[in-house]
Biopython code that builds the backbone (N, CA, C, O; Angstrom):
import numpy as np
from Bio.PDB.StructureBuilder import StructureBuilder

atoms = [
    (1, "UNK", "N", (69.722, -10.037, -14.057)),
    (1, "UNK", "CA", (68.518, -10.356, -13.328)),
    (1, "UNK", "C", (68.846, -10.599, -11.866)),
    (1, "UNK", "O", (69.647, -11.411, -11.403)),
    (2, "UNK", "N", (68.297, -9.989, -11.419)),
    (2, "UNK", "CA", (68.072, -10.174, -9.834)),
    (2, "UNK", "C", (67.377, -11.565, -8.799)),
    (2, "UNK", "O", (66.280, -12.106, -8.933)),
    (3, "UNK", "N", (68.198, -11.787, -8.028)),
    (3, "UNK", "CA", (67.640, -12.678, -7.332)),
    (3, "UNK", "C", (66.567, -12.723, -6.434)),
    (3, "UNK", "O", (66.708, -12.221, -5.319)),
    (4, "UNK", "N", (65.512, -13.253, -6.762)),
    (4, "UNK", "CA", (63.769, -12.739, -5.800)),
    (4, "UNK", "C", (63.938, -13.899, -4.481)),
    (4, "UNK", "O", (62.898, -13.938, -3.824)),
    (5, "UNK", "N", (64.704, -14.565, -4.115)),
    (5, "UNK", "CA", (64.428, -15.362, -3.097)),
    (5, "UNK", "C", (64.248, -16.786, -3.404)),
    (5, "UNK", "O", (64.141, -17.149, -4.576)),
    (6, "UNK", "N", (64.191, -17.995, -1.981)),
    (6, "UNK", "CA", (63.841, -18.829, -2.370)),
    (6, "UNK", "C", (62.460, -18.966, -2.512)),
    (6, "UNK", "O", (61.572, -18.321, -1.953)),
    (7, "UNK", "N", (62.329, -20.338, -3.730)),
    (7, "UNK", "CA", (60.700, -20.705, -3.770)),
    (7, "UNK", "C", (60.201, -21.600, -2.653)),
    (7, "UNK", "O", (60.906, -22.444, -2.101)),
    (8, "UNK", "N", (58.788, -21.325, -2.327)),
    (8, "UNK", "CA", (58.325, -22.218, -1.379)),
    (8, "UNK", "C", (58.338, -23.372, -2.098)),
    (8, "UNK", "O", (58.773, -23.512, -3.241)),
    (9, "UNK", "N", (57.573, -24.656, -0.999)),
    (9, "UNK", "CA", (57.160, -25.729, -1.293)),
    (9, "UNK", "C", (56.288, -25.869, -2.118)),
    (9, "UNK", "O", (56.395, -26.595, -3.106)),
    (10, "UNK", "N", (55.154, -25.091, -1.785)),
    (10, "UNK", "CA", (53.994, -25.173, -2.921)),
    (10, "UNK", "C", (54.596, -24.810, -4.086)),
    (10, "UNK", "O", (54.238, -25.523, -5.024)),
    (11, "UNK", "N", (55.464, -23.872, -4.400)),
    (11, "UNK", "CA", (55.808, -23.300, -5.726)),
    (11, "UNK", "C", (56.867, -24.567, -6.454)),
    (11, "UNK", "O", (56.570, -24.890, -7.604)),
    (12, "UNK", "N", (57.650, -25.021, -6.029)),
    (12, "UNK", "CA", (58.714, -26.258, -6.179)),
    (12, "UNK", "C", (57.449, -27.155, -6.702)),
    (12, "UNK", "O", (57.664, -27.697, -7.787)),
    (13, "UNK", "N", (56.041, -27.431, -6.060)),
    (13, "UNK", "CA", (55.181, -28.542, -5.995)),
    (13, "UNK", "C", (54.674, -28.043, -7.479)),
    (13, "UNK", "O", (54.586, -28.930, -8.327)),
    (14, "UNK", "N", (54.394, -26.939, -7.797)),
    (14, "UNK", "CA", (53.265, -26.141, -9.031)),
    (14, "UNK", "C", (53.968, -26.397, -10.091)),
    (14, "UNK", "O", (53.351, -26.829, -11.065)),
    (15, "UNK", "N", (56.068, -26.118, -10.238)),
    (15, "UNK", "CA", (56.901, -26.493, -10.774)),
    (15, "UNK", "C", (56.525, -28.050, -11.280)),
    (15, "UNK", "O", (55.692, -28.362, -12.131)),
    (16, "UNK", "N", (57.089, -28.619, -10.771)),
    (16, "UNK", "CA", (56.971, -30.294, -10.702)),
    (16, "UNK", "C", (55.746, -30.604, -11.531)),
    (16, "UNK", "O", (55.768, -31.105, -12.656)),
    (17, "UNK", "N", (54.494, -30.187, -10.729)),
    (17, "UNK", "CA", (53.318, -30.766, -11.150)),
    (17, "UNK", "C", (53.183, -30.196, -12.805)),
    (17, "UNK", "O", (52.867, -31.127, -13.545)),
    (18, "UNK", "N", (53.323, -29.117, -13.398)),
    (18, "UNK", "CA", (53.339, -28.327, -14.606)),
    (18, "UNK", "C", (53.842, -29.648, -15.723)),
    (18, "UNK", "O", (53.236, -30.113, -16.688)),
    (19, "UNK", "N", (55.274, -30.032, -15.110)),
    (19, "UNK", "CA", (56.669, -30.633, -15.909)),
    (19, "UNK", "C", (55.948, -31.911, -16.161)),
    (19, "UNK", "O", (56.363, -32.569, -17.116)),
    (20, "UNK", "N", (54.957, -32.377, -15.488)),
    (20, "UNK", "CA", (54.481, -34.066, -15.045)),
    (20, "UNK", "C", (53.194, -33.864, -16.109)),
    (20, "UNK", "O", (52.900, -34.685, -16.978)),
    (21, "UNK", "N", (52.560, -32.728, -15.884)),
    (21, "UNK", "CA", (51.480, -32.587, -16.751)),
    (21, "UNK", "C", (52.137, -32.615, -18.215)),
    (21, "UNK", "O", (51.311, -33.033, -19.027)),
    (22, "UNK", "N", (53.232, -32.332, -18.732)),
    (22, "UNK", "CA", (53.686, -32.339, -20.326)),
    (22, "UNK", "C", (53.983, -31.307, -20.538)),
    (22, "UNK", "O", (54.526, -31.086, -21.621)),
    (23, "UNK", "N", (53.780, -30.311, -19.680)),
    (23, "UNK", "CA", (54.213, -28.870, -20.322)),
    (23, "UNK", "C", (56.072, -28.746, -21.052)),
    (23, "UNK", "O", (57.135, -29.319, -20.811)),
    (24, "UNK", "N", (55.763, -28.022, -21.691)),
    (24, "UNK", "CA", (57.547, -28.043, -22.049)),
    (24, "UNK", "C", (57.763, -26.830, -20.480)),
    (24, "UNK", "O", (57.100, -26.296, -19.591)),
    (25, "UNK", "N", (59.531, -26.974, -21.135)),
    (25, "UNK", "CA", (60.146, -25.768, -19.581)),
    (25, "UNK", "C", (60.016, -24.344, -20.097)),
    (25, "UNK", "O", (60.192, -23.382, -19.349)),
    (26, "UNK", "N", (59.695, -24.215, -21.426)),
    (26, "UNK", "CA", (59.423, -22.958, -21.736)),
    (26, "UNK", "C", (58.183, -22.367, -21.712)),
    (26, "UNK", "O", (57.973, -21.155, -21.662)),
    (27, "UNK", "N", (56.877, -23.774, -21.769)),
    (27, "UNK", "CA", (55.696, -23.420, -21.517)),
    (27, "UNK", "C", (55.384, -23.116, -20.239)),
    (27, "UNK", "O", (54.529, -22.277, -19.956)),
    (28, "UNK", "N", (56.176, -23.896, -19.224)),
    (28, "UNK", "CA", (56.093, -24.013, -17.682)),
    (28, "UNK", "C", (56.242, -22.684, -17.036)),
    (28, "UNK", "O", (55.607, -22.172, -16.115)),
    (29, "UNK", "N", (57.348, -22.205, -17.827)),
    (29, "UNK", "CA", (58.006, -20.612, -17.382)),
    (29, "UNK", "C", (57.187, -19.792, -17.571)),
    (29, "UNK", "O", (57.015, -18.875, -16.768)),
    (30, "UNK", "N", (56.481, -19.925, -18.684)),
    (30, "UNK", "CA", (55.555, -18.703, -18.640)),
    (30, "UNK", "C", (54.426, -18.811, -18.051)),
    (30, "UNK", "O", (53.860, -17.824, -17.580)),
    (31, "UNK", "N", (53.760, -20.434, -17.966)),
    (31, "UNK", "CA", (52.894, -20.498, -17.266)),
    (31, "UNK", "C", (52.903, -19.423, -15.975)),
    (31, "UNK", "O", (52.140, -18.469, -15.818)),
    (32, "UNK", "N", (54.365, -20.012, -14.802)),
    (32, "UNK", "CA", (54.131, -19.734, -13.727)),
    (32, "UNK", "C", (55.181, -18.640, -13.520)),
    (32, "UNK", "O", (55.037, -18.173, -12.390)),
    (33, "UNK", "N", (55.905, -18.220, -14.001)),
    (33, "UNK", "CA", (56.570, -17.033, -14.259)),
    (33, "UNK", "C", (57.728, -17.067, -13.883)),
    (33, "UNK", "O", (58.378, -16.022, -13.869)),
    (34, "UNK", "N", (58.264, -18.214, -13.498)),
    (34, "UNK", "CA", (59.611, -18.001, -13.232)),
    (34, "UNK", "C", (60.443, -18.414, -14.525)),
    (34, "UNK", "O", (60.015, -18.844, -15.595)),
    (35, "UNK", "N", (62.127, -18.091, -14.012)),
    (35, "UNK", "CA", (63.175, -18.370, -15.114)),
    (35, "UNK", "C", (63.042, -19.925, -15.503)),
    (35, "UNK", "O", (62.857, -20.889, -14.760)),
    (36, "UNK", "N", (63.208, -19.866, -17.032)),
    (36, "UNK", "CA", (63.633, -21.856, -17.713)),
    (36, "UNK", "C", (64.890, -22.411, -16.604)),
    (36, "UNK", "O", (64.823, -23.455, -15.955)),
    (37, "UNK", "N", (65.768, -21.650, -16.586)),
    (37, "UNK", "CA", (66.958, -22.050, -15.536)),
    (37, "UNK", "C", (66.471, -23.000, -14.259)),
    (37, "UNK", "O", (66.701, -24.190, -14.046)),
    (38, "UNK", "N", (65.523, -21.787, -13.298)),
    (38, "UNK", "CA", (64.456, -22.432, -12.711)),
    (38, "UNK", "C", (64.113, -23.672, -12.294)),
    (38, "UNK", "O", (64.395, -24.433, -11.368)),
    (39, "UNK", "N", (63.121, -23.637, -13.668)),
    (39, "UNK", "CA", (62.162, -24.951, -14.162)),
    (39, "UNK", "C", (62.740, -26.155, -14.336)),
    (39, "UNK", "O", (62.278, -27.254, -14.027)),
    (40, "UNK", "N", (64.027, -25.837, -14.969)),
    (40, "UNK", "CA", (64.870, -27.351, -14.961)),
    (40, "UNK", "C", (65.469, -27.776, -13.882)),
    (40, "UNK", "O", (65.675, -28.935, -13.522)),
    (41, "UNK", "N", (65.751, -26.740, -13.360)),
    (41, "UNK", "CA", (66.720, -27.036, -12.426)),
    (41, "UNK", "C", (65.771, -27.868, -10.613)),
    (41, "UNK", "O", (66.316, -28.667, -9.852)),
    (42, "UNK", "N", (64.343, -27.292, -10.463)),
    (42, "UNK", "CA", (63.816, -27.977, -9.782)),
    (42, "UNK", "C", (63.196, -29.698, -10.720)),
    (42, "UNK", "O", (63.021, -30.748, -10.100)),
    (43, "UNK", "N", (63.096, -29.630, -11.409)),
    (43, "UNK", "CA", (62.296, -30.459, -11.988)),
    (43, "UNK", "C", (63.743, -31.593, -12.282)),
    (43, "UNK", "O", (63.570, -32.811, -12.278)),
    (44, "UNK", "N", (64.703, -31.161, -12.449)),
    (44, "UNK", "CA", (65.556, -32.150, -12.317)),
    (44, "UNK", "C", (66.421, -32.675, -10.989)),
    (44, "UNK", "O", (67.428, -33.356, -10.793)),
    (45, "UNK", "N", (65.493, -32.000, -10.241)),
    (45, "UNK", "CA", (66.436, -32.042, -8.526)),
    (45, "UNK", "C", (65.177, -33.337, -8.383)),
    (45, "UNK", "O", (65.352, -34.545, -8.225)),
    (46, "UNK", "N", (64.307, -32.813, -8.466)),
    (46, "UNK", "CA", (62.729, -33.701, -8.762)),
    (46, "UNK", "C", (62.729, -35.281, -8.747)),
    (46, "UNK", "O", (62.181, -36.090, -7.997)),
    (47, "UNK", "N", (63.643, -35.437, -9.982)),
    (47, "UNK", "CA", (63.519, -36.300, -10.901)),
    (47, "UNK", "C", (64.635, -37.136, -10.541)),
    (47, "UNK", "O", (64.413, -38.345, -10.606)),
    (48, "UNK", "N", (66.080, -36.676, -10.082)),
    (48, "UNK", "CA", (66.828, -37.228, -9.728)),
    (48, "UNK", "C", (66.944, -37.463, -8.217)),
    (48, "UNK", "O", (67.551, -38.522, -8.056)),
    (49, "UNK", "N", (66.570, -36.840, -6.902)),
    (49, "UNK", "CA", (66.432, -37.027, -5.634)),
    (49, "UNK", "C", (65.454, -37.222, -5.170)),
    (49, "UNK", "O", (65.329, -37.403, -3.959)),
    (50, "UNK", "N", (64.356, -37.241, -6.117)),
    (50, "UNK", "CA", (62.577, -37.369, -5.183)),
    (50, "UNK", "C", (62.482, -36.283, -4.246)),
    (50, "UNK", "O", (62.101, -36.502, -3.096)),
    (51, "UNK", "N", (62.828, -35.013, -4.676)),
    (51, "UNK", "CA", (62.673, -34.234, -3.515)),
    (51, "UNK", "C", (62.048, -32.533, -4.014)),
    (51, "UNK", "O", (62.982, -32.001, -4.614)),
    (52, "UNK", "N", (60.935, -31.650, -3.962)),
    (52, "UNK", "CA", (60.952, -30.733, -3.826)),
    (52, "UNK", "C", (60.980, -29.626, -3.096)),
    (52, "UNK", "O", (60.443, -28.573, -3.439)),
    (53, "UNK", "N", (61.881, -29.882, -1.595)),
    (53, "UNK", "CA", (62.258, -28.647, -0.825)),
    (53, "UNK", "C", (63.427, -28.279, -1.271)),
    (53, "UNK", "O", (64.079, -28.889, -2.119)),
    (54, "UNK", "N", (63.755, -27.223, -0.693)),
    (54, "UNK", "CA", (64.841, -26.235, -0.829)),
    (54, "UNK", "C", (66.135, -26.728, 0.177)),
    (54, "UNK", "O", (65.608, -26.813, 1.287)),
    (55, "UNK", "N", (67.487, -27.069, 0.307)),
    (55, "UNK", "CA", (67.794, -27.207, 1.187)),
    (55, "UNK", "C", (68.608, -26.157, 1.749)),
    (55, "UNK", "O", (69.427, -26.369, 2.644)),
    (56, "UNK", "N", (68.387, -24.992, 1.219)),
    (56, "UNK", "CA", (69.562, -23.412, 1.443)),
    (56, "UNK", "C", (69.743, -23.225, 3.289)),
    (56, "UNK", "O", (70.840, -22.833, 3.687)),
    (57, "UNK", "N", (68.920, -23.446, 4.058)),
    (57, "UNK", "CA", (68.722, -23.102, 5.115)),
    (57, "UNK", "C", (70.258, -23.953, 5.751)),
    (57, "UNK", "O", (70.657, -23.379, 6.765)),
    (58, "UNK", "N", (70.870, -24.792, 5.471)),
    (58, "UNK", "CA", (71.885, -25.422, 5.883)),
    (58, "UNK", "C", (72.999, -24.811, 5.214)),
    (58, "UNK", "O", (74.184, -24.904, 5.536)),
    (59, "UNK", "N", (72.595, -24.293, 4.430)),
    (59, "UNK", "CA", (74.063, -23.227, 3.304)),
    (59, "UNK", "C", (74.681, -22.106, 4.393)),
    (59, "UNK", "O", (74.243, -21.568, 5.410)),
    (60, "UNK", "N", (75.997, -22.042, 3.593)),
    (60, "UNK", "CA", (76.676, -21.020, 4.272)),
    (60, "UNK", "C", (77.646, -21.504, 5.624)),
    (60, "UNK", "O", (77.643, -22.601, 6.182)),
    (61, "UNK", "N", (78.550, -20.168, 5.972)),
    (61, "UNK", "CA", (79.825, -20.492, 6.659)),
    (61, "UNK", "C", (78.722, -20.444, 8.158)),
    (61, "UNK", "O", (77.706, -19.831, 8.485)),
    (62, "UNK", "N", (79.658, -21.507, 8.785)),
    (62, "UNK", "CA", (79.138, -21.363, 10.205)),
    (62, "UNK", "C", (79.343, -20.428, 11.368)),
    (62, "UNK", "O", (80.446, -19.896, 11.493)),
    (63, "UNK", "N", (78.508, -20.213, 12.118)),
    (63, "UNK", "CA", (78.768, -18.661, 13.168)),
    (63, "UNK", "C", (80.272, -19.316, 13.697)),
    (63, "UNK", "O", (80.509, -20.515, 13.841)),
    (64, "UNK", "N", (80.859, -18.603, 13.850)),
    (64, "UNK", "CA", (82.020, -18.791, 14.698)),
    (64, "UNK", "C", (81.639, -18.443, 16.443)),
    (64, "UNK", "O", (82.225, -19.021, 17.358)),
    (65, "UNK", "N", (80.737, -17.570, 16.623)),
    (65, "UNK", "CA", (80.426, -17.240, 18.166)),
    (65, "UNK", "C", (79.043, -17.761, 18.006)),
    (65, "UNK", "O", (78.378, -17.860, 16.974)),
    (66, "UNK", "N", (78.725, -18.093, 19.298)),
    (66, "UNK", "CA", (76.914, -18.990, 19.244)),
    (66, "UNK", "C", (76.178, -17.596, 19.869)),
    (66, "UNK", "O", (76.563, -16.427, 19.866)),
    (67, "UNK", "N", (75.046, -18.182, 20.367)),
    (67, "UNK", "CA", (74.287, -17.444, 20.647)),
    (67, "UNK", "C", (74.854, -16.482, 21.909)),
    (67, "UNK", "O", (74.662, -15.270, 21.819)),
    (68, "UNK", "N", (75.408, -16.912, 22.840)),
    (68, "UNK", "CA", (75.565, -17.004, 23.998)),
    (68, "UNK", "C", (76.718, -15.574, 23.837)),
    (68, "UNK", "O", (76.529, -14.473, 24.355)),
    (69, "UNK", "N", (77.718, -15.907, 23.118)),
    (69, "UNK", "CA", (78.700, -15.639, 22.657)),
    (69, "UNK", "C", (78.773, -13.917, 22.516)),
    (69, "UNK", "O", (79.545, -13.007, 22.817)),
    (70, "UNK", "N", (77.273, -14.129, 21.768)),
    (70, "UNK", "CA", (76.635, -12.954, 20.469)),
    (70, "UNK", "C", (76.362, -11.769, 21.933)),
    (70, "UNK", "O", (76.869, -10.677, 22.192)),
    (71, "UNK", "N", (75.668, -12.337, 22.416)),
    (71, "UNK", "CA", (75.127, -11.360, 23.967)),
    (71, "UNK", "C", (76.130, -10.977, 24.691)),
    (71, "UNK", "O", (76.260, -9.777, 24.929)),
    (72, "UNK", "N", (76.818, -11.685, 25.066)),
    (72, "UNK", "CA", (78.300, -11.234, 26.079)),
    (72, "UNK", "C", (78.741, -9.874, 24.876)),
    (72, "UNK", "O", (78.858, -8.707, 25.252)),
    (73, "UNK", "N", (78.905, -10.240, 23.672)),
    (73, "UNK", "CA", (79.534, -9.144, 23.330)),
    (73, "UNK", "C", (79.387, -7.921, 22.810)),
    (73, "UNK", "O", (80.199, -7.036, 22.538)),
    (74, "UNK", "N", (77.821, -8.038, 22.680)),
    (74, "UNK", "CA", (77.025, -7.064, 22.865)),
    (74, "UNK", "C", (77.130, -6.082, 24.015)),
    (74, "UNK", "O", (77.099, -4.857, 23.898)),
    (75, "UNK", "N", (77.299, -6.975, 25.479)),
    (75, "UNK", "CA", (77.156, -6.065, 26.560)),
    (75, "UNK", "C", (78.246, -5.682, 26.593)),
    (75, "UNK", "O", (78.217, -4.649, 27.262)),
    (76, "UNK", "N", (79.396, -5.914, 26.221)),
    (76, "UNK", "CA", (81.188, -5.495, 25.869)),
    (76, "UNK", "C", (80.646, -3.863, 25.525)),
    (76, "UNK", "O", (80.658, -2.893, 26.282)),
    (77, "UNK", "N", (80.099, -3.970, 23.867)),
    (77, "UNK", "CA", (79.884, -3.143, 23.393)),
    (77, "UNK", "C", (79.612, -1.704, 23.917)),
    (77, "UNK", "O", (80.161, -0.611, 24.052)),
    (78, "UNK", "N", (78.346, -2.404, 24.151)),
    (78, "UNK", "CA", (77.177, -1.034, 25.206)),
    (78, "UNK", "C", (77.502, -0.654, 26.204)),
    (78, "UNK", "O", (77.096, 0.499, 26.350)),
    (79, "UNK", "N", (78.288, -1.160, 27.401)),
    (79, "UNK", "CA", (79.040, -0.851, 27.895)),
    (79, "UNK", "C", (80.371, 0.123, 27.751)),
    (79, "UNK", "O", (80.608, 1.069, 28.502)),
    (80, "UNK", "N", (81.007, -0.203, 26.885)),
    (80, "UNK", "CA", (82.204, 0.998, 26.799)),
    (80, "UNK", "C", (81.797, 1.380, 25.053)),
    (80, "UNK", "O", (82.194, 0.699, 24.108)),
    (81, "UNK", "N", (81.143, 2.311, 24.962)),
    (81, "UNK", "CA", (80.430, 2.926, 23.282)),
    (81, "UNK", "C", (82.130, 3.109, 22.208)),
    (81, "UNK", "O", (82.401, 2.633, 21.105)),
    (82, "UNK", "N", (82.852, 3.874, 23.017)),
    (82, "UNK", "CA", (84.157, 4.005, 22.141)),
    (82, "UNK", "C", (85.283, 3.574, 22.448)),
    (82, "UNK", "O", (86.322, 4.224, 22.331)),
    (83, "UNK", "N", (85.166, 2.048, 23.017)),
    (83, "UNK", "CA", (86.337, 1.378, 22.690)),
    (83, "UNK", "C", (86.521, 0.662, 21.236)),
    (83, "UNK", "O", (85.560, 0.425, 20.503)),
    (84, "UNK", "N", (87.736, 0.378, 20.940)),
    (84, "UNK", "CA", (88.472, 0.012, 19.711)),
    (84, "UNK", "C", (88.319, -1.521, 19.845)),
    (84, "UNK", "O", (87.892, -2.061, 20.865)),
    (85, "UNK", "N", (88.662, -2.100, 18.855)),
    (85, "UNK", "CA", (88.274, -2.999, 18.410)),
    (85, "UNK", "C", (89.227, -3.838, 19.067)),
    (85, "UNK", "O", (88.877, -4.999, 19.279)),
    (86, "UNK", "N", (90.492, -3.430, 19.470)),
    (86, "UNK", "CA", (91.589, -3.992, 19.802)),
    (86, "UNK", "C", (91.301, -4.203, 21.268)),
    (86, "UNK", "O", (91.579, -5.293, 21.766)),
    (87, "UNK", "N", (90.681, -3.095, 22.110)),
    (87, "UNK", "CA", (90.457, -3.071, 23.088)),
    (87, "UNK", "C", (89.163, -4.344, 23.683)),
    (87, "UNK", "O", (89.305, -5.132, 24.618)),
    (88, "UNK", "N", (88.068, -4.198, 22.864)),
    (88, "UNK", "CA", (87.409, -5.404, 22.726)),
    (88, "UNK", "C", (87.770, -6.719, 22.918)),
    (88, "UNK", "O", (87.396, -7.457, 23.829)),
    (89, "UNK", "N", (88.570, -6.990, 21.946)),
    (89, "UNK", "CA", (88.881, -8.371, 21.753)),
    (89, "UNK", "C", (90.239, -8.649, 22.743)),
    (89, "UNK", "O", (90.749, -9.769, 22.791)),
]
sb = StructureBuilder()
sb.init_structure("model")
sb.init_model(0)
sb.init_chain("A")
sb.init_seg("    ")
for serial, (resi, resn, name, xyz) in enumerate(atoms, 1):
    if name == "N":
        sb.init_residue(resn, " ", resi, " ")
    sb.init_atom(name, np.array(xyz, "f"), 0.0, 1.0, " ", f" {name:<3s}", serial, name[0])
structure = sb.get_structure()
């Protein structure tokens, strides 16, 4: 199975609210169509942190060059089309 993205807030909220109403996680799933994996897994982030956002946006390795960085070496680039990489750096 393929990964569709993260869920919004409202959807984390529809989650939650389903689990609070009594639904089981298998009724929940089909209710709203996502995986049981899912369902528990927000509903116990829920339950144990008081929290239904996502926090992915802080995930992952950090840029090593900033913004600033990103442009200078862009104009490197466009500037000479077939220099080597060696030559670049």
């Amino acid at each position: 199975m393929g990964k569709k993205g993260d869920l919004s807030n409202f959807e984390h909220g529809m989650i939650v609210g389903a689990r609070r109403a009594g639904l089981s996680i298998s009724q929940s799933a089909q209710l709203l169509g996502f995986p049981r994996t899912t369902i528990s897994r927000v509903y116990k982030e829920w339950c144990e942190k008081g929290k239904t956002s996502s926090m992915r946006q802080s995930c992952g390795r950090k840029c090593l060059v900033d913004a600033r960085g990103q442009r200078r070496m862009g104009r490197l680039i466009q500037a000479d089309r077939r220099a080597t990489l060696t030559e670049i750096t």
